[in-house]
C-alpha positions as CSV (number, residue, x, y, z in Angstrom):
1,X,198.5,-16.8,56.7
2,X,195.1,-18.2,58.0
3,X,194.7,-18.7,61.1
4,X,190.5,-19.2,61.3
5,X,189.8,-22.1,63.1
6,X,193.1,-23.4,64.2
7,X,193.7,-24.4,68.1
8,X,197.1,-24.1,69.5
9,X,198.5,-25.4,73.3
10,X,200.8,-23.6,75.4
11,X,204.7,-25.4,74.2
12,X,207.0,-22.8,76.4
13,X,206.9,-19.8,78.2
14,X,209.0,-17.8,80.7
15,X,208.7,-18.2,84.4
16,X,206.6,-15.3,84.8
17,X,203.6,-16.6,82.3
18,X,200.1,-18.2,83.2
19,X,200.4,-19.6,79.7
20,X,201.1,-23.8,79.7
21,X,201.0,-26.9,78.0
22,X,197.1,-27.4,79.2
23,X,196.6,-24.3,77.6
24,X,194.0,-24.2,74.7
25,X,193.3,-21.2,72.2
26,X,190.6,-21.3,69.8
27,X,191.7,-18.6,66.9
28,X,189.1,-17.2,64.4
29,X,190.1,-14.9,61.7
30,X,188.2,-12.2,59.3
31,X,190.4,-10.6,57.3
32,X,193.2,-9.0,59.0
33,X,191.4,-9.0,61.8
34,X,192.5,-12.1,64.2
35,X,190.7,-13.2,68.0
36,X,190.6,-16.0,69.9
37,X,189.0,-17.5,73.3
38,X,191.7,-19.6,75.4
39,X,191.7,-21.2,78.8
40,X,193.0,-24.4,80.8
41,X,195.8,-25.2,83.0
42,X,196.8,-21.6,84.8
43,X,193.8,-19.5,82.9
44,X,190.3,-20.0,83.6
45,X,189.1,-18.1,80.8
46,X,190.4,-15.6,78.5
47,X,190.2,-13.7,75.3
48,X,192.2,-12.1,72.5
49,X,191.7,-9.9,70.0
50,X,195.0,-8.0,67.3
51,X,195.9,-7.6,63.3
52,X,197.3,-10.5,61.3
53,X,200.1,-9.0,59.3
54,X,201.0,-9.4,55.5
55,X,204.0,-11.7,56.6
56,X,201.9,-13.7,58.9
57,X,203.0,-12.3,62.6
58,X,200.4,-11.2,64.8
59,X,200.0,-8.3,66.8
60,X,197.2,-9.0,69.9
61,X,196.2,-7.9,73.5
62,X,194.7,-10.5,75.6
63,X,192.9,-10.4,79.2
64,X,192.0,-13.5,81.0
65,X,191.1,-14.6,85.1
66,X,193.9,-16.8,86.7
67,X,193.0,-19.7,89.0
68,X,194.2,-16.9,91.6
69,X,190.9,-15.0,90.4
70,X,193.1,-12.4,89.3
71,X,192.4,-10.1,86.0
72,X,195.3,-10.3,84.3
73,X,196.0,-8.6,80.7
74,X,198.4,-7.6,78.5
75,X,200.2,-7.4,74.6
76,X,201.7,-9.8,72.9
77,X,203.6,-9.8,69.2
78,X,203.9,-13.6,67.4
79,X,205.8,-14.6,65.0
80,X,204.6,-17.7,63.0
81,X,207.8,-20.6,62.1
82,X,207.9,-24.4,61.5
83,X,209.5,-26.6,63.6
84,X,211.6,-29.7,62.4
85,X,208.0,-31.9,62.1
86,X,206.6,-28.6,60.4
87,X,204.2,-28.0,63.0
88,X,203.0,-24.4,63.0
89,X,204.5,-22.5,65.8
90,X,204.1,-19.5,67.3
91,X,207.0,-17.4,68.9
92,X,205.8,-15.0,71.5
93,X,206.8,-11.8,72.8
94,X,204.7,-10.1,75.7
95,X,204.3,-8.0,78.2
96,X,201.9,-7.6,81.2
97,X,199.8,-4.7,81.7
98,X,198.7,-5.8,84.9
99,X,200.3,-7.3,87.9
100,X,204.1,-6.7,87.8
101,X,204.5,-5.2,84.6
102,X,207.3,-7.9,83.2
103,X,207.8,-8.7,79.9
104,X,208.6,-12.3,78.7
105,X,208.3,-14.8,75.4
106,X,206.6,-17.8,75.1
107,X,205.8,-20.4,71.9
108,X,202.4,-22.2,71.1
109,X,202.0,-24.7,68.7
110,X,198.8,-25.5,66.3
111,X,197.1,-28.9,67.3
112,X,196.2,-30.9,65.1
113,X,194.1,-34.0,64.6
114,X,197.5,-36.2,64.8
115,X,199.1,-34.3,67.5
């Protein structure tokens, strides 16, 4: 899985994420290296950086500044699927390093130029 170049928007998340659907995340990708930049809606800017593995999922931490002004950052473990109009989709798992500490899941899904 490639995931250089591809922009994804916030789709779900739990009640205790910043992540939402004005979210925006700019992915780049050099080998199994993966990062992006992200921001809108909750975030006013943020980054991420993990390992793409050999089936696909992702394995990141991220940090970004909340509308708050807070510095917020945690860990996060993806897992790429297709949903019924096989848009690329990413199921979430994280957890907060900062703040309260909670764990939650989330999905994004990959924009495209007819999304």
């Amino acid at each position: 899985m490639n995931y250089n170049n591809r922009i994804f928007r916030g789709r779900t998340n739990s009640e205790n994420g910043e992540v939402g659907g004005q979210t925006r995340f700019h992915y780049r990708q050099n080998d199994d290296r993966v990062w992006a930049t992200y921001s809108g809606g909750e975030v006013v800017s943020g980054h991420l950086q993990g390992k793409v593995h050999a089936d696909g999922s992702l394995e990141f931490v991220y940090h970004h500044e909340n509308v708050d002004g807070e510095l917020m950052a945690g860990r996060c473990v993806s897992t790429p699927s297709q949903d019924s109009a096989g848009t690329l989709v990413l199921k979430e798992n994280w957890q907060w390093f900062t703040g309260d500490r909670t764990s939650g899941r989330s999905e994004v899904e990959e924009i495209t130029d007819d999304s």
